[in-house]
C-alpha positions in Angstrom: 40.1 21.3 -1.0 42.8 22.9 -3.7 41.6 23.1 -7.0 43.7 20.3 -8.4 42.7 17.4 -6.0 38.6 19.0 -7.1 39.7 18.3 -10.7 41.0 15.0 -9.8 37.9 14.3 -7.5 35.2 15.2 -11.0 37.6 13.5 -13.7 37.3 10.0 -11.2 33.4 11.1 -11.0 32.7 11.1 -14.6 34.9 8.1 -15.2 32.4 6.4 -12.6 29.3 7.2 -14.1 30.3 6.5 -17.5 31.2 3.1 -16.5 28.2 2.9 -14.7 25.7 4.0 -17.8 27.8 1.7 -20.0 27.4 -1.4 -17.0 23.6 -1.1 -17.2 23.3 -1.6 -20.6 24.7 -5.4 -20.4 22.1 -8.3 -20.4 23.1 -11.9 -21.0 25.1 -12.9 -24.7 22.5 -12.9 -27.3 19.7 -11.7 -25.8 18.1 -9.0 -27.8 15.4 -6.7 -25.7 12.9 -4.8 -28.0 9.7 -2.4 -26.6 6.6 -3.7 -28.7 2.8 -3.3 -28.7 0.9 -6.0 -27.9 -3.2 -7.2 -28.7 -3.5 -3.9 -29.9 -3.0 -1.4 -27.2 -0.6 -3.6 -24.4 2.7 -2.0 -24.1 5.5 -4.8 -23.9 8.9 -5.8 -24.0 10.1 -8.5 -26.3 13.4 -10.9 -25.3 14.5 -12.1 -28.3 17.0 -15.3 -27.5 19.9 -16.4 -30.1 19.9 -18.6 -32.6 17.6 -19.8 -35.1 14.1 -20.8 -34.0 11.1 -22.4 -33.2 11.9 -21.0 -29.7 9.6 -22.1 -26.6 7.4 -18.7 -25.8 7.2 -17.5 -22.4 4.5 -14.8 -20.8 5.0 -12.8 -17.6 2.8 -10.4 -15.8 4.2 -8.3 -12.8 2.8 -7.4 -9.4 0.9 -4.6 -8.1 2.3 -1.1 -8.5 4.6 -2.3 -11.2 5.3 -2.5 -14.9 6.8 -4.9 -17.6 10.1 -4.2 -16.0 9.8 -5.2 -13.3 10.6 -9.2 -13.9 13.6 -8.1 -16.0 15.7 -11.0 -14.2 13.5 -13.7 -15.0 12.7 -12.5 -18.7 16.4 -12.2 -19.3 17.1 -15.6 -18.3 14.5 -17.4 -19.8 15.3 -15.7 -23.0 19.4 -16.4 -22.2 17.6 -20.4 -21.9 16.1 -20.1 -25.2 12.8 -18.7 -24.3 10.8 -15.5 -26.5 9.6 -14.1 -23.8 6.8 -11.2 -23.7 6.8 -9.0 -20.7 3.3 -6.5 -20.3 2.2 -3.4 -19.0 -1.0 -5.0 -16.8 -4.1 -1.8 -17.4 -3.5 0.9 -14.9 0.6 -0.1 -14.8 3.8 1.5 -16.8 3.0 2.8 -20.0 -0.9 1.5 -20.0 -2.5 4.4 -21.0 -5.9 3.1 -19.0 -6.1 4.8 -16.1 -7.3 2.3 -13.5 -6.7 -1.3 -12.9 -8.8 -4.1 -12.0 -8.0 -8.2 -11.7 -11.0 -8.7 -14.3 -9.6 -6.1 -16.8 -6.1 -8.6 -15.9 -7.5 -11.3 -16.9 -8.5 -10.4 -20.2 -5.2 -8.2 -20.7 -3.4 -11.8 -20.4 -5.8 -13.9 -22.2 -5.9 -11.3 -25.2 -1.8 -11.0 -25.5 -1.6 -15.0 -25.5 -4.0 -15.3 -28.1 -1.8 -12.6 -29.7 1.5 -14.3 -29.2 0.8 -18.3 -28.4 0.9 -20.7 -28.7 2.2 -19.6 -24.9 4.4 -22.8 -23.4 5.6 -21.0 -20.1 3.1 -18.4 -17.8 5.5 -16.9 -15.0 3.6 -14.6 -12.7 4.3 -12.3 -9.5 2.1 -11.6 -6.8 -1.2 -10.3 -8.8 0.2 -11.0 -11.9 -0.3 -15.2 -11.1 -3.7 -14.2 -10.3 -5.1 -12.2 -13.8 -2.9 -15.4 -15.4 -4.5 -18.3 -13.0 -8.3 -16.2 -14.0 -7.2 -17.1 -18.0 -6.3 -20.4 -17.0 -9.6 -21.0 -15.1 -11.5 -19.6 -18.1 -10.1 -21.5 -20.5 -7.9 -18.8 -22.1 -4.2 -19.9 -21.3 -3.4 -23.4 -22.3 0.1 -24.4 -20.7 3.1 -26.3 -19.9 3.8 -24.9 -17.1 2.4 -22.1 -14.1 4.9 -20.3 -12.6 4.3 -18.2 -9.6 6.3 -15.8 -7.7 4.7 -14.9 -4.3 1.3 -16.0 -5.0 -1.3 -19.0 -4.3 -3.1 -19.3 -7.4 -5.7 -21.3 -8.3 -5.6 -23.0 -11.8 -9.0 -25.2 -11.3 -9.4 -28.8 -11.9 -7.2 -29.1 -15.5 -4.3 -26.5 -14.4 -1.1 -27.2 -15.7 1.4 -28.2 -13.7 2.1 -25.1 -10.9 5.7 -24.1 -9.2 5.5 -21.9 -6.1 8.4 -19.6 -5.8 9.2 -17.4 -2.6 11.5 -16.1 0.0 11.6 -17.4 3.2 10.6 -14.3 4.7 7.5 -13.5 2.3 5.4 -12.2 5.0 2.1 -12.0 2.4 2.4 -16.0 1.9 4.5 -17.4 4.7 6.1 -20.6 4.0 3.6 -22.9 6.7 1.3 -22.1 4.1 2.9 -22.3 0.9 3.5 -25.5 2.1 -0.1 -26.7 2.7 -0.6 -26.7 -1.4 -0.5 -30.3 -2.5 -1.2 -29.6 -6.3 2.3 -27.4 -6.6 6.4 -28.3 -6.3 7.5 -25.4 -4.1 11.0 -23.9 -4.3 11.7 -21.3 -0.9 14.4 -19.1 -0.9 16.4 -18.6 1.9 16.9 -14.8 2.5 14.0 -12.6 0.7 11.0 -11.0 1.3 7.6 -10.7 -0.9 8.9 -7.1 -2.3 12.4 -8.6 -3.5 11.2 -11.9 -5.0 11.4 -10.0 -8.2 15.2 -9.6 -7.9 16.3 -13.3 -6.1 18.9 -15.1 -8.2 17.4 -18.5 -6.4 14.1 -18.1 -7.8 15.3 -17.0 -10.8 17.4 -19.8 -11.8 14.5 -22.5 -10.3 12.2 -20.5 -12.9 14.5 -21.4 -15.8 15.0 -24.6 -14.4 11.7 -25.4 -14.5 10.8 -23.9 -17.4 13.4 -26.1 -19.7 12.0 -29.2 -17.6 8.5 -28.6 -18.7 9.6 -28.0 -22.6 12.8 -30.2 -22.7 15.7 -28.4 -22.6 18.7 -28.1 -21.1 19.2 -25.1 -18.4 22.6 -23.0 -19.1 24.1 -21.8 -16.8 23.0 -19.4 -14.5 23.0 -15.6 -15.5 25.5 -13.0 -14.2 25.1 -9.9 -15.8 22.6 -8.7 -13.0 25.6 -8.4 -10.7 27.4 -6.1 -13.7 24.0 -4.0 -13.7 24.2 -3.7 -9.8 27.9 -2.8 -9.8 26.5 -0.1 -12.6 24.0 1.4 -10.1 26.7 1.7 -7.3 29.2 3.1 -9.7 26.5 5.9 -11.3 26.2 6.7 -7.8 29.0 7.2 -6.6 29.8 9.7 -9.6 26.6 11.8 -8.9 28.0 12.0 -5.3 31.3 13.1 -6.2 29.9 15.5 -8.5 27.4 17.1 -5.6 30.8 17.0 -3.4 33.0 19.4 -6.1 30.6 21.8 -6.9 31.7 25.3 -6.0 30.7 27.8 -3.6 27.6 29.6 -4.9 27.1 33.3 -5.3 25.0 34.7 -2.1 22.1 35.5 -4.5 21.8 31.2 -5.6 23.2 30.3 -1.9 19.7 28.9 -1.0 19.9 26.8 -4.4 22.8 24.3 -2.9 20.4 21.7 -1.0 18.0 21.2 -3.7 20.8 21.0 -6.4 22.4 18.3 -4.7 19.2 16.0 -3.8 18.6 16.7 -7.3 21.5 15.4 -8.7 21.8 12.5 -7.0 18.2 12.0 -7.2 18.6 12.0 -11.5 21.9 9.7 -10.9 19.4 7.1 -9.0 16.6 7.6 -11.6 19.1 6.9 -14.2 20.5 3.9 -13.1 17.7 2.3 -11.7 15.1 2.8 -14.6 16.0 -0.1 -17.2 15.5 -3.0 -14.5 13.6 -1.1 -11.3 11.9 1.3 -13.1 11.6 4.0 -10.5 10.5 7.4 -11.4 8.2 10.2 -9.9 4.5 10.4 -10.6 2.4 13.2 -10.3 0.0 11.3 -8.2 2.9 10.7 -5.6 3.7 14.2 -5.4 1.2 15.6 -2.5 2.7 12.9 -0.6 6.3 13.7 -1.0 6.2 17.2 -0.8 4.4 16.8 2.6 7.7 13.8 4.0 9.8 16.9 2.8 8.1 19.4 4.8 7.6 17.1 8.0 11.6 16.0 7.6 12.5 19.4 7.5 10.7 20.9 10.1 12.0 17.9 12.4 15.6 18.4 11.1 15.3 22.1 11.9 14.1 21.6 15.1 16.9 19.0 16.5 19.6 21.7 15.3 17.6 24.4 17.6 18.0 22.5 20.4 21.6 21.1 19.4 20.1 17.6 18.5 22.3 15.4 16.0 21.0 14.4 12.8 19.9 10.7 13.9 17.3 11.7 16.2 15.5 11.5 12.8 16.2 7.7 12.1 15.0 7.0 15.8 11.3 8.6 14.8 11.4 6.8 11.3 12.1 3.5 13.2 8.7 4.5 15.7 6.4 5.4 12.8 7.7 2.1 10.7 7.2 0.2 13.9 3.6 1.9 14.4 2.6 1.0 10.6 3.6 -2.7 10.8 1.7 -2.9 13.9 -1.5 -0.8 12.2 -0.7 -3.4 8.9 -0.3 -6.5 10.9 3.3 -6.6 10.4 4.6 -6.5 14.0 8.1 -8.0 14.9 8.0 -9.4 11.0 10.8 -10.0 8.4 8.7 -7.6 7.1 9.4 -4.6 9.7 13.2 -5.7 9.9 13.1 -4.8 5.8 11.4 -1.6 6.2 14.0 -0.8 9.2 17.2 -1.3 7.2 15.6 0.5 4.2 14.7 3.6 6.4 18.3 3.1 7.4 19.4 3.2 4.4 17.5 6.0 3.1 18.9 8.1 6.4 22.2 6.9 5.8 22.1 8.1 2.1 20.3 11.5 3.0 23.0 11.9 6.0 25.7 12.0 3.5 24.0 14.6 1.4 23.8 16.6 4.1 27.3 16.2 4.8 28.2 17.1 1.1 25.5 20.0 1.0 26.7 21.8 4.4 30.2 21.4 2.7 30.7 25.1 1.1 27.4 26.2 2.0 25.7 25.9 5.8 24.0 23.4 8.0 20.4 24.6 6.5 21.6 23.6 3.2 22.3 20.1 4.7 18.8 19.9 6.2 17.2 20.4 2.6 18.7 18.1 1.0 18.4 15.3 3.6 14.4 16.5 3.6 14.2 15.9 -0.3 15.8 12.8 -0.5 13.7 11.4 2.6 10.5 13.2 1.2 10.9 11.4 -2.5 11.9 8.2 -0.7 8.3 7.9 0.4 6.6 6.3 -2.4 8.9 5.3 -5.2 6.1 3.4 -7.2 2.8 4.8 -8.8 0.3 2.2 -7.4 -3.1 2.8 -9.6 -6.3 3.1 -8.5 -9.0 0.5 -9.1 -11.9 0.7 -10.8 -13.8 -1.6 -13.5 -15.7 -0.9 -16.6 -19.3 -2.0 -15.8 -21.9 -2.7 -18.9 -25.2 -0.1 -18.8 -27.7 -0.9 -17.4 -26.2 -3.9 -14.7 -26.2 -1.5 -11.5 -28.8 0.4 -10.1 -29.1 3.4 -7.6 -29.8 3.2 -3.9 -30.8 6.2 -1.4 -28.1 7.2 0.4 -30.2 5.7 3.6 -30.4 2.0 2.9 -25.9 3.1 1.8 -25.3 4.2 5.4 -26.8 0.4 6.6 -23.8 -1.1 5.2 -21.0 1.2 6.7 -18.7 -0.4 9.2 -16.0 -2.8 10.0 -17.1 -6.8 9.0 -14.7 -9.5 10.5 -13.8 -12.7 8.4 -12.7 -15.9 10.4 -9.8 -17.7 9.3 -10.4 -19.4 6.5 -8.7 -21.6 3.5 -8.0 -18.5 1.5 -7.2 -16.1 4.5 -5.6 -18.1 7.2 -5.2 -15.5 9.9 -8.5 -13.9 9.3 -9.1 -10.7 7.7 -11.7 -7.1 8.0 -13.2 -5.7 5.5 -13.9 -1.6 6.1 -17.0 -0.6 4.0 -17.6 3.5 4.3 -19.6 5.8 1.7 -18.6 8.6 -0.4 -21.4 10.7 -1.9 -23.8 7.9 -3.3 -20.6 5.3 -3.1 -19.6 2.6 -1.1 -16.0 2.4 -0.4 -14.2 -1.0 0.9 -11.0 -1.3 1.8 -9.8 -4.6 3.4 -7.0 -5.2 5.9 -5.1 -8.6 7.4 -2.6 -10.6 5.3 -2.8 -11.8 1.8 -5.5 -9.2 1.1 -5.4 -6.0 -1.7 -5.5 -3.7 1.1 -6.2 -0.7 -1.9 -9.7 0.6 -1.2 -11.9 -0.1 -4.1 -15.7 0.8 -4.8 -18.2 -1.3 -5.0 -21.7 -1.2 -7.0 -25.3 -1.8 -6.3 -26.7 -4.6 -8.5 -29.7 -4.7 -5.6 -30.6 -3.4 -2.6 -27.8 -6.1 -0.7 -25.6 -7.5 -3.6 -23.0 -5.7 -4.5 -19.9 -5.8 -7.0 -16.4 -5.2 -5.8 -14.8 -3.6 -8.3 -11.0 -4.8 -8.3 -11.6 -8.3 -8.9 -15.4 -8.9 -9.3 -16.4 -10.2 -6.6 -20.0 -10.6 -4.9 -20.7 -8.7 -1.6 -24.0 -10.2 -0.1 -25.1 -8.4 2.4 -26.9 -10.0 5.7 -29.9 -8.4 7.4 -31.7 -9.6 10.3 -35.5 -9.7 11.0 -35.7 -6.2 12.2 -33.9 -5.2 9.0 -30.4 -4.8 10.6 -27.3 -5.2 8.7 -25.6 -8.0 10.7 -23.0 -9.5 8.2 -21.8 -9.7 4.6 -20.6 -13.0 1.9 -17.7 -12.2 0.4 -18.2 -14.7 -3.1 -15.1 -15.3 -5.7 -15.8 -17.9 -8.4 -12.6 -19.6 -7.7 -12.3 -19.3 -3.6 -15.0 -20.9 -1.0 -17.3 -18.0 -0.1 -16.4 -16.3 3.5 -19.0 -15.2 5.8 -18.0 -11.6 7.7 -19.5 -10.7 11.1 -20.2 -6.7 11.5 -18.7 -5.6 14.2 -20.3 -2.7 16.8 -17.8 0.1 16.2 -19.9 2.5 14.8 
């Protein structure tokens, strides 16, 4: 490449991400987005609509594993539709400084910012974030026009609002069949996404706003359009990065070994900078172990194909084997749900391919190898999902012998039921002088979580507070365990022999 078509090649780079940055910064006209702190210690963001008030006020809580970002679509448009809307940081998520999370410590996180903020018209809630909001509801906390939920089956008690049910066709955690079974709730389906992109449909967006006027009298605008400016921003900031990685020179021998990591790493900045302000994906230390171990694995594999003269895609056929050996182990198997994770590994490959390409480019194929392994390493876990834990008074739990623990570990089977249509199991093991649970089957936390000893066979989960009661038999046996909610029927679980 002669040195004039490289200048030309990083001037049209830098022109591109410019343009990019600048594209990401646009939200809808006279919307005005502001970080504030919330009931004391809740970090938030504040969408401040045009014009003069009183303005309806809308609050929204996001999903596991996310943050007050991550309904930047919906915020932005119910504040383009008139709406202040107040976005949180649920405990354990974004820039919470508590360290773990629970759906109790939800709960009061969403009563204590509406008391802070109501009177609070509009509640608009993804995944867990509909369930700490439908727990204020239920106790009395959240008074409302309107219950919005995004990929979710709450339940609002007796004297609920009025509920909306938004989700994708292909929401594998709450299939349409069953959405459909709720009587109390209009339901509005998407026709193309998945539980993980609910956050991002334009459909379910503008039936959110829709709705939301409705339910305080006003009239919807039209729909918004500057997340398609902020998604041509992304591509462009890309593109720049890559053209950036492409024109670098060729290194002294001393820095040779440098060139793979320097170009995963700039591309790898060029993505965290245009995704944080509406996906808000970053590393976190707690992801790290992981990552550095997909590096290692990818790298070893990628090393080994070009022993043996293998091309570079032998490494998207084992990514589609161990996706399709996780949706089996997940209960996922020939799902919208695999077909996602498919095209996103293809993605990711496809990405990683080209930065192998652009790394082996002035510098050698081992070069290329690193930074395909980087990129697919930090592709791994994108999102810090926190651990759970709840804050139990003095005093309420006891201490058991490790003995009468060890009667309690194994697997426990749960029939379908009206909270868990397909049936679910629920893996109790101990740790020291703990019990660890973890459950498994669809429409479950599948996070393991401790529970507590209030006797010798109750327990508290710790996530969500719920009862474990567990079953012994006239020779003392452990035979089966209640699983009690306050607001779900209680669900009887066989143990299974699998010791």
């Amino acid at each position: 490449m002669s040195p004039r078509i490289n200048r030309w090649i990083i001037a049209a780079a830098i022109a591109f991400f410019g343009a990019g940055i600048m594209l990401l910064q646009r939200v809808e006209p006279g919307v005005r987005v502001k970080p504030v702190t919330l009931a004391g210690n809740t970090p938030a963001l504040e969408f401040l609509p045009a014009g003069l008030g009183p303005h309806p006020v809308a609050l929204l809580a996001h999903g596991f594993s996310g943050s007050k970002v991550s309904l930047f679509c919906y915020d932005e448009a119910l504040a383009a539709a008139g709406f202040k809307c107040f976005a949180v940081d649920l405990p354990g998520h974004g820039a919470s400084q508590q360290q773990g999370f629970s759906l109790t410590e939800g709960v009061r996180t969403v009563a204590e910012v509406a008391r802070a903020v109501g009177p609070v018209d509009v509640f608009l809630g993804a995944s867990m974030g509909a369930y700490a909001g439908s727990g204020a509801v239920r106790d009395g906390d959240l008074k409302l026009k309107l219950f919005i939920a995004v990929g979710a089956l709450p339940q609002l008690g007796g004297h609920g609002p009025p509920l909306v049910l938004l989700a994708g066709r292909f929401d594998e955690v709450y299939p349409p069949a069953r959405l459909k079974e709720r009587t109390d709730a209009r339901l509005v389906l998407s026709p193309w996404s998945e539980h993980m992109f609910e956050a991002w449909d334009s459909v379910l967006v503008n039936a959110a706003v829709n709705s939301a006027c409705a339910a305080v009298g006003r009239t919807p605008p039209p729909p918004p359009t500057c997340w398609r400016w902020r998604l041509l921003g992304m591509g462009l900031g890309i593109l720049g990065a890559l053209g950036v990685a492409l024109c670098l020179p060729k290194l002294p021998p001393r820095w040779a070994w440098t060139r793979g990591p320097l170009v995963s790493a700039i591309f790898i900045a060029a993505f965290v900078i245009t995704t944080w302000k509406w996906l808000h994906l970053a590393p976190h230390p707690r992801l790290f172990p992981l990552q550095i171990t997909g590096m290692v694995v990818t790298l070893i594999v990628l090393m080994g194909a070009s022993r043996i003269h293998l091309p570079r895609w032998i490494l998207f056929g084992l990514a589609v084997l161990v996706v399709a050996i996780g949706c089996v182990i997940f209960g996922y198997p020939y799902s919208a749900f695999f077909i996602m994770m498919v095209l996103l590994v293809a993605l990711i490959l496809l990405v990683g391919t080209i930065l192998g390409v652009i790394a082996t480019h002035r510098g050698s194929r081992l070069d290329g190898n690193i930074a395909i392994a980087i990129v697919v390493g930090c592709s791994l876990c994108l999102f810090h999902r926190p651990s759970y834990h709840l804050d139990v008074p003095p005093g309420v739990l006891i201490k058991l012998d490790t003995r009468l623990l060890d009667a309690y570990v194994g697997q426990y089977e749960f029939a379908p039921a009206a909270a868990f249509y397909s049936g679910w199991k629920l893996t109790i093991r101990r740790e020291g002088d703990q019990l660890i649970a973890q459950a498994q089957g669809r429409g479950v936390f599948r996070e393991a979580f401790h529970v507590y000893p209030e006797s010798e066979t109750n327990f508290l989960a710790t996530f969500n507070g719920a009862q474990l009661t567990f079953i012994k038999n006239a020779e003392g046996e452990v035979t089966g365990v209640i699983h009690h909610l306050e607001w779900l029927p209680e669900n009887v679980g066989k143990k299974l022999n699998n010791k």
